[in-house]
VEXDREN-2710 file (C-alpha; in Angstrom, 1 decimal):
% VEXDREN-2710
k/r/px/py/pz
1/UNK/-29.1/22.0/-140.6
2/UNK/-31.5/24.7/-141.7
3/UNK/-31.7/27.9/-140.8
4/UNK/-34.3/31.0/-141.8
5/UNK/-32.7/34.5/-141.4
6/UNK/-35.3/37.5/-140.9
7/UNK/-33.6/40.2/-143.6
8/UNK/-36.3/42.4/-144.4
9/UNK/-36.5/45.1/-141.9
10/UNK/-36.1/48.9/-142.7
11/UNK/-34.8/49.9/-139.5
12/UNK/-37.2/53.0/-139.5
13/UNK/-36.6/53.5/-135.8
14/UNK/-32.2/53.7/-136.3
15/UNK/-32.6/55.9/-139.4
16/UNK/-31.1/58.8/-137.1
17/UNK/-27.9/56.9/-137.4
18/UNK/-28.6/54.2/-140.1
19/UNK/-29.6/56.0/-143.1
20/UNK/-31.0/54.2/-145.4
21/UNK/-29.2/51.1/-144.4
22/UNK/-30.9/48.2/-144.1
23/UNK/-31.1/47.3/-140.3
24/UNK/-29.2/43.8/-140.6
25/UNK/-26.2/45.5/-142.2
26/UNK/-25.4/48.1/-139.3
27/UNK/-21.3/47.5/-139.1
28/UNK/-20.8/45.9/-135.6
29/UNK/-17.0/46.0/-135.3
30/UNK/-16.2/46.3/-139.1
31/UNK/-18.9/43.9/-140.2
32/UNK/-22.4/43.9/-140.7
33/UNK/-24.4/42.6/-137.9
34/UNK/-26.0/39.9/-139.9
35/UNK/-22.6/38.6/-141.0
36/UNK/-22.0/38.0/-138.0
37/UNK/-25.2/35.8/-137.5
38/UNK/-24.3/34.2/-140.8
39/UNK/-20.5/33.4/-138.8
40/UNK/-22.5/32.5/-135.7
41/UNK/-25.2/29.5/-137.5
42/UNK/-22.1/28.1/-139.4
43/UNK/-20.1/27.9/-136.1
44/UNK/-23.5/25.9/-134.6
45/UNK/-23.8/23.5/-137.4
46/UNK/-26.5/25.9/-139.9
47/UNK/-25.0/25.5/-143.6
48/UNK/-27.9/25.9/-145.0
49/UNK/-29.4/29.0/-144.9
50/UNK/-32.7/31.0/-146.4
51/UNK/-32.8/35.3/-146.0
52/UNK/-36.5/36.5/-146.3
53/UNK/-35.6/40.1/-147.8
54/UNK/-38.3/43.3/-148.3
55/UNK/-36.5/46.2/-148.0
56/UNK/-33.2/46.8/-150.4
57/UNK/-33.0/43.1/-150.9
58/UNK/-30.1/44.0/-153.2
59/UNK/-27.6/45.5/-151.0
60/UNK/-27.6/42.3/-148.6
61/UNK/-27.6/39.9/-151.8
62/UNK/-24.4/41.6/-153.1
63/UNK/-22.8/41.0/-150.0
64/UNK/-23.0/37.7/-149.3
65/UNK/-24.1/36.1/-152.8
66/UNK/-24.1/32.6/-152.5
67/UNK/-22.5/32.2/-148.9
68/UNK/-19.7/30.2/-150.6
69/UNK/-17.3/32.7/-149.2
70/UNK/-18.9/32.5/-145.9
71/UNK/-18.5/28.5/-145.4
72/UNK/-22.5/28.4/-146.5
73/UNK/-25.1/28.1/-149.0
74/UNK/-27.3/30.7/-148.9
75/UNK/-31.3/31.4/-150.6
76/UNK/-33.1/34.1/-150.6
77/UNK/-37.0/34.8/-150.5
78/UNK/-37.9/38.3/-151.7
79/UNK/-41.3/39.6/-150.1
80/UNK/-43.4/42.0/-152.4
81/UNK/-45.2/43.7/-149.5
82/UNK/-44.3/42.9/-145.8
83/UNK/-45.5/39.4/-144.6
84/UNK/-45.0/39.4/-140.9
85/UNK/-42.4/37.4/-138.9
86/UNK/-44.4/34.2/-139.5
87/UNK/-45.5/34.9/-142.8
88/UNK/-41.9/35.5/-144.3
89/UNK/-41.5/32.0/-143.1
90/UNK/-44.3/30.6/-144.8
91/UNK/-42.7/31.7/-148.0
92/UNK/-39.6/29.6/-147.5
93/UNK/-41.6/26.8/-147.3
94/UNK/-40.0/25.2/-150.6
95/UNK/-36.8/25.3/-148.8
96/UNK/-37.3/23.7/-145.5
97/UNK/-39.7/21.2/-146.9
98/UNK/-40.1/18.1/-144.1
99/UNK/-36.9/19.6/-141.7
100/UNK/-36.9/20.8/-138.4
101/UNK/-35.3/24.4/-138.8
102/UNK/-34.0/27.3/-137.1
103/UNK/-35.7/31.0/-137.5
104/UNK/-33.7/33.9/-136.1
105/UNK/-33.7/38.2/-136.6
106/UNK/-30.9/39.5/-138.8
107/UNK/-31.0/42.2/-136.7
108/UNK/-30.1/40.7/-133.3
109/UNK/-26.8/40.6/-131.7
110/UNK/-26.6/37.1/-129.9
111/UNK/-23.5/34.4/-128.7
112/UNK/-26.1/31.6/-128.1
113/UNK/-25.1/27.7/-128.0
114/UNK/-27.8/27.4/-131.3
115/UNK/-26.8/23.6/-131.3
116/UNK/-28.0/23.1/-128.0
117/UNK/-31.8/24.7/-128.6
118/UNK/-31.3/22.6/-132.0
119/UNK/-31.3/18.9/-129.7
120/UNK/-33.8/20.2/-127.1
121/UNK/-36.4/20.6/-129.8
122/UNK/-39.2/17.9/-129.0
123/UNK/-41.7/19.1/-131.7
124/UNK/-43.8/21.8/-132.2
125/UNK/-42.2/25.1/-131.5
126/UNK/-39.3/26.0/-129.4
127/UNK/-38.6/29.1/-128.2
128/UNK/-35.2/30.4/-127.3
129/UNK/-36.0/33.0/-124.1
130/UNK/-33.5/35.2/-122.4
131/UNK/-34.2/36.7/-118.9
132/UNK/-34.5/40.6/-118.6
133/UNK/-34.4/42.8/-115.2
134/UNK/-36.4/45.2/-117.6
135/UNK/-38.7/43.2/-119.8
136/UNK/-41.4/46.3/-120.8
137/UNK/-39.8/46.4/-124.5
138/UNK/-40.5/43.1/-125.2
139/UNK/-43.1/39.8/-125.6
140/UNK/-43.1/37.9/-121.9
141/UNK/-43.6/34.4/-122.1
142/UNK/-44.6/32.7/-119.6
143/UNK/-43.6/29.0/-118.7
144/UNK/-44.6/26.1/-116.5
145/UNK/-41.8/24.1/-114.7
146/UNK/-41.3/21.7/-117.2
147/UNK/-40.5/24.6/-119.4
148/UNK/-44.1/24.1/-121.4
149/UNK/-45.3/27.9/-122.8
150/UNK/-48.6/28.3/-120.9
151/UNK/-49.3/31.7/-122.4
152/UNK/-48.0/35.5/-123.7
153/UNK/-47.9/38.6/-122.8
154/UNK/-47.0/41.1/-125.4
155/UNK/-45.3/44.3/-123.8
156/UNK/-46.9/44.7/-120.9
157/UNK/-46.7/47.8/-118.3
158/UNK/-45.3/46.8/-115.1
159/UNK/-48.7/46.3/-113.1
160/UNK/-48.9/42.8/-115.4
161/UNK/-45.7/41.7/-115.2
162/UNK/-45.4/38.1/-113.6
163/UNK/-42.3/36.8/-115.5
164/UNK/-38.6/37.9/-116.5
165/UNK/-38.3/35.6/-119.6
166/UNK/-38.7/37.4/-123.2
167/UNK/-38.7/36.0/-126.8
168/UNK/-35.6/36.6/-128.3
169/UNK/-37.7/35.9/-131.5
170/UNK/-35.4/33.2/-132.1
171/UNK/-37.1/29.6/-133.1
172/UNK/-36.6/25.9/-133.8
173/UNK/-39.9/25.0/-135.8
174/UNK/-41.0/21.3/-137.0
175/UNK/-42.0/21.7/-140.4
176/UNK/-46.1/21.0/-139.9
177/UNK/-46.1/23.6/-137.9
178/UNK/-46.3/25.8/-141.2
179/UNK/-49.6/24.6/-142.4
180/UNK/-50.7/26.9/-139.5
181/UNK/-49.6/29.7/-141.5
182/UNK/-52.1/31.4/-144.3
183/UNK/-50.0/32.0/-147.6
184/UNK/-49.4/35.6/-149.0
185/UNK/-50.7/36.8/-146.3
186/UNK/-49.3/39.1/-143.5
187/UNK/-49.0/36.7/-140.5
188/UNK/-47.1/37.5/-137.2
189/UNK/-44.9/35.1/-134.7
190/UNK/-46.1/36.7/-131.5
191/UNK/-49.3/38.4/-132.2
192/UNK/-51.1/35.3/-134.7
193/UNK/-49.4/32.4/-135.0
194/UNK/-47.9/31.4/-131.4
195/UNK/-51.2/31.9/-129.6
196/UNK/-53.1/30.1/-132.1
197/UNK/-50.6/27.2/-131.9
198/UNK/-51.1/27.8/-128.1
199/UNK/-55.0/27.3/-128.3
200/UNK/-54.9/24.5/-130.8
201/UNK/-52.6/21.9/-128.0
202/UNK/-49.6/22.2/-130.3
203/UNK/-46.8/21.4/-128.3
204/UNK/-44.8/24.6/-127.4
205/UNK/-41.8/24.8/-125.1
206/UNK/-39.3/27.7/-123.8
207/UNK/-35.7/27.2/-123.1
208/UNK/-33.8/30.2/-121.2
209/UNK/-30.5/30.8/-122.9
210/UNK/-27.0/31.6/-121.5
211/UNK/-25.1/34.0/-122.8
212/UNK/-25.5/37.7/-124.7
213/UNK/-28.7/38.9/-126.9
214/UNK/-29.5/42.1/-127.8
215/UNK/-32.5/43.7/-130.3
216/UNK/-30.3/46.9/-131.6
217/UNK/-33.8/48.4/-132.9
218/UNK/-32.8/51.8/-131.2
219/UNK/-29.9/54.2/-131.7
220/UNK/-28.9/53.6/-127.6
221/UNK/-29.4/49.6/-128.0
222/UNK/-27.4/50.2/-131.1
223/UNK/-24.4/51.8/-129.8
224/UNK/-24.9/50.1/-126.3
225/UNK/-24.2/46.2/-128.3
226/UNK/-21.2/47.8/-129.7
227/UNK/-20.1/49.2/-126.7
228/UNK/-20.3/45.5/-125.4
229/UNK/-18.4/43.7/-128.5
230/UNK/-15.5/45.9/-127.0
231/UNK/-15.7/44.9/-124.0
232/UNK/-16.0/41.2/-124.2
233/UNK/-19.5/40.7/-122.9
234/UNK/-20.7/40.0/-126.5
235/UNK/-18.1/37.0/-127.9
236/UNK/-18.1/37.5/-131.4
237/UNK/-17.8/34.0/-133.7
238/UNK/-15.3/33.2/-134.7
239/UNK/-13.0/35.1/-132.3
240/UNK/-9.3/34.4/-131.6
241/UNK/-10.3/34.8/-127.5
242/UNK/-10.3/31.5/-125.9
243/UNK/-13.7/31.2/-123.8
244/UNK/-13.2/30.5/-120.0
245/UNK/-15.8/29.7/-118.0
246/UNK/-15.3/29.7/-113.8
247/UNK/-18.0/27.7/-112.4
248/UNK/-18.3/28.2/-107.9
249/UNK/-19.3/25.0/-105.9
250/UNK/-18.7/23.8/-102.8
251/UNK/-16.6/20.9/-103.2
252/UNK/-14.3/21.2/-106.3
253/UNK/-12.8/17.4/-106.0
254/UNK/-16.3/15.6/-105.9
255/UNK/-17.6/17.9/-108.6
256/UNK/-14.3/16.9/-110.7
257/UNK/-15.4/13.4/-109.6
258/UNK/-18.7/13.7/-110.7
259/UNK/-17.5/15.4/-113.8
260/UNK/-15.3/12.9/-115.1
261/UNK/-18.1/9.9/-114.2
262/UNK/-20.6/12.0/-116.8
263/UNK/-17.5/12.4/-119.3
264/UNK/-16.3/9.3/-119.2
265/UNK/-18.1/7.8/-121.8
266/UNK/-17.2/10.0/-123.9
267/UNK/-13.4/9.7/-124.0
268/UNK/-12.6/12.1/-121.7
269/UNK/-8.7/12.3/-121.1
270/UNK/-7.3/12.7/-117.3
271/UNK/-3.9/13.6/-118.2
272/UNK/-3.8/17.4/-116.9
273/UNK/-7.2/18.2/-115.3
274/UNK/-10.2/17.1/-117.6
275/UNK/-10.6/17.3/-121.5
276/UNK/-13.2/16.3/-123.5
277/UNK/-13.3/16.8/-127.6
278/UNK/-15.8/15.7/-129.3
279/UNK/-18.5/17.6/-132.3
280/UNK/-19.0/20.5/-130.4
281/UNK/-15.1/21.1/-129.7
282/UNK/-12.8/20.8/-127.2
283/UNK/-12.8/22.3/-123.7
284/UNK/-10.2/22.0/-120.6
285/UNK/-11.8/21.7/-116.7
286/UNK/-9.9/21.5/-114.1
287/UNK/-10.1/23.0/-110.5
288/UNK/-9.4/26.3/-109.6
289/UNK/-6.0/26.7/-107.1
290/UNK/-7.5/29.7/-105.1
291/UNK/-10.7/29.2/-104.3
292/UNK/-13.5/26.5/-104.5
293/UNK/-14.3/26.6/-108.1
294/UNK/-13.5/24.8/-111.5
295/UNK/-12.4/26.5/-114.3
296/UNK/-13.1/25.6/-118.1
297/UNK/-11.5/27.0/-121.3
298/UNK/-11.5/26.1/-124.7
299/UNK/-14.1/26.5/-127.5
300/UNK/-17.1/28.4/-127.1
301/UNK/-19.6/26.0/-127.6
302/UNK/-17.7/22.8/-126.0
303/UNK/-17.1/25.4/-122.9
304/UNK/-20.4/26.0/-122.8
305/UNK/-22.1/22.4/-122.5
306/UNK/-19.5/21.3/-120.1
307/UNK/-20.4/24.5/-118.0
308/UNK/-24.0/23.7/-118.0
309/UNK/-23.3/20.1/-116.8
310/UNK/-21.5/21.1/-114.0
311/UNK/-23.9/23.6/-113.0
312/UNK/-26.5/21.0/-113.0
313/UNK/-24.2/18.5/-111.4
314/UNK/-23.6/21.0/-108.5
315/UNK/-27.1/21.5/-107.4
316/UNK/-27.7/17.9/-107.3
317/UNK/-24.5/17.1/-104.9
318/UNK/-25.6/20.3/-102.7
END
């Protein structure tokens, strides 16, 4: 799969602790932070990826070269002048010719299952949203039940404030979607292209994320993602921690039931609780001995859809 990394920021806002470093390689834990999203796409599947760079394009190409030492293949479009989010897109165009693809920030921190907004793509845009107690610093999006994006609200004070879900600024884009885009032109995600798409009937759709995300644009947000790297909230890839998940419900021997129905067909094995291996993984369920609960354990992103199947198992059996 394809994947479009967002390399070209200065970081103007970090330089108090930055430098003149470009913002995607700020160390997080010893590495850059945008190796780590390199480690992160390969782990979901993206082998193919394409770094829009603008400022000090040659610092990020000497480290990574041609991903081969990474377990991908990287590109790299260099941008002249700044062309916006969408516009830096646009100029990959030779490289994600008819493919659905993946757009994400190099500059923010994230432990998303990027497989699982991959499959839930249905066309048109889709929007990976994660839901903020403060969402002032960011675009609001706002959704219908169905998950359909019926409109934006670009950093709004709290008097206009009706939703909790922000863009992440991370994207799974059908390829026609680009012929929305002017060439050579500064074009912008939020601001140009999304409410165009929106006014047009092109088929947008938000998807709430589980998990950790975090725009280090500032010194405090900066230190703060560090700070939680540390202290397990943000699961680095490629980790030697084994993810385990502890799901509550009410009746832990019907869910297991109902687990192993769903998981059946996919050659689950009863021996010692429930495990299931399969593309994404392999991840252990079985019930918890104290309380009413089931835990799960294994690999992050096998964990993870088993955990969201059992969560949406639960609330139908309550």
């Amino acid at each position: 799969m394809k994947a479009v990394i967002l390399s070209g920021g200065a970081g103007t806002r970090l330089r108090a602790v930055s430098g003149d470093l470009p913002k995607p390689m700020m160390p997080l834990l010893g590495k850059p932070l945008l190796e780590h999203t390199v480690a992160l796409l390969r782990e979901n599947g993206f082998d193919r990826l394409c770094l829009t760079l603008h400022y000090q394009p040659q610092r990020i190409r000497d480290h990574f070269g041609d991903g081969a030492r990474f377990g991908v293949r990287i590109e790299y479009r260099d941008e002249t002048a700044p062309l916006g989010t969408a516009g830096a897109v646009k100029n990959c165009a030779d490289f994600i010719g008819d493919d659905d693809f993946l757009v994400i920030s190099g500059d923010g921190a994230c432990d998303y299952d990027l497989g699982e907004l991959m499959e839930a793509h249905q066309g048109g845009v889709t929007i990976a949203l994660s839901a903020q107690a403060e969402p002032l610093p960011y675009g609001l999006v706002l959704t219908d039940r169905q998950g359909r994006v019926t409109g934006f609200l670009e950093k709004p004070p709290w008097e206009r404030v009706v939703t909790d879900q922000v863009s992440t600024g991370i994207y799974v884009l059908s390829a026609p979607v680009l012929d929305f885009i002017p060439a050579g032109t500064p074009y912008d995600f939020a601001r140009d292209l999304f409410p165009r798409l929106l006014r047009e009937g092109v088929p947008m759709r938000g998807m709430v994320m589980e998990g950790y995300w975090c725009d280090i644009g500032t010194p405090q947000a900066y230190y703060q993602c560090n700070l939680d790297a540390l202290n397990g909230l943000y699961r680095l890839p490629g980790g030697e921690d084994v993810p385990r998940r502890v799901v509550p419900c009410r009746d832990r021997a019907r869910l297991m039931r109902a687990m192993g129905e769903a998981l059946a067909e996919f050659g689950a094995d009863f021996t010692d609780g429930l495990t299931v291996s399969g593309a994404h993984g392999r991840a252990h369920l079985a019930p918890a001995a104290d309380r009413c609960a089931l835990v799960l354990e294994g690999d992050r992103a096998a964990v993870r859809r088993m955990e969201a199947l059992a969560k949406k198992l639960e609330r139908g059996l309550s």
